[in-house]
C-alpha positions, 0 to 999 in steps of 0.5 A, spaced: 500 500 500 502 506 497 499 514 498 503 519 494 501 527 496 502 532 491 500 539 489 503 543 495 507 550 494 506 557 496 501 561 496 498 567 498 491 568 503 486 567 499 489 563 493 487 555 492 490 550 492 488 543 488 491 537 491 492 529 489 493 523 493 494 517 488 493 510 491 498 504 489 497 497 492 489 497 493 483 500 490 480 506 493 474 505 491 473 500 497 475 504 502 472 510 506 478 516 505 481 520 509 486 527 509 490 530 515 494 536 516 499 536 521 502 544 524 508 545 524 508 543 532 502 541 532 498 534 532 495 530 526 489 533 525 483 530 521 481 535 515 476 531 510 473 523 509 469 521 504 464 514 504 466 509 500 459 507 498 455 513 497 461 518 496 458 522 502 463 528 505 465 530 511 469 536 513 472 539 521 469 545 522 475 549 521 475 548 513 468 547 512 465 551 506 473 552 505 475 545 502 472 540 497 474 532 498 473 528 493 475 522 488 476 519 482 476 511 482 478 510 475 485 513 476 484 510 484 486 518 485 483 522 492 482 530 491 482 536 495 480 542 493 482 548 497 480 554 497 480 561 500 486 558 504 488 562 511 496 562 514 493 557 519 492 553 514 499 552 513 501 544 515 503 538 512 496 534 508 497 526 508 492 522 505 490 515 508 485 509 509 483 510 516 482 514 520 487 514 524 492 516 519 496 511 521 497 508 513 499 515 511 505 516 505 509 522 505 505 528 505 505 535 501 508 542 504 502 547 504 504 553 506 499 560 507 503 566 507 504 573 504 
């Protein structure tokens, strides 16, 4: 099993980003989807999940109406659309299968800054 992020960079408050996790060794289809973010000193933290069934989304409160999860099975990839970015957005994104964040690869440096 393997999750690869991608897409991070630098950009100013306001701006979006559009990151990628492509999935190798199994098929995202089956499983339920996670992002996490982890602050520079800080914990992980949940961002976003998406069902494996109904493609349902959920979101924590602090990305809400700011960030979009999303997946595209046939190139067994996972998105997040992130928009409006603020400074405390900036953190290291992961993807994973579970919700603990344990099967996560290497992750993808977004940094909010002007």
């Amino acid at each position: 099993v393997q999750l690869q992020a991608s897409g991070g960079g630098l950009v100013q408050p306001g701006g979006s980003l559009r990151l990628s996790c492509e999935a190798s060794g199994f098929h995202i289809s089956n499983y339920w989807m996670y992002w996490h973010r982890q602050a520079p000193g800080k914990g992980l933290e949940g961002v976003s999940s998406i069902d494996s069934e109904d493609s349902s989304t959920y979101y924590a409160d602090s990305v809400k109406g700011r960030f979009t999860i999303s997946r595209d099975d046939a190139k067994n990839t996972l998105y997040l659309q992130m928009n409006s970015l603020k400074s405390e957005d900036t953190a290291v994104y992961y993807c994973s299968m579970d919700a603990g964040g344990r099967s996560r690869g290497q992750g993808t440096l977004v940094t909010v800054s002007s």
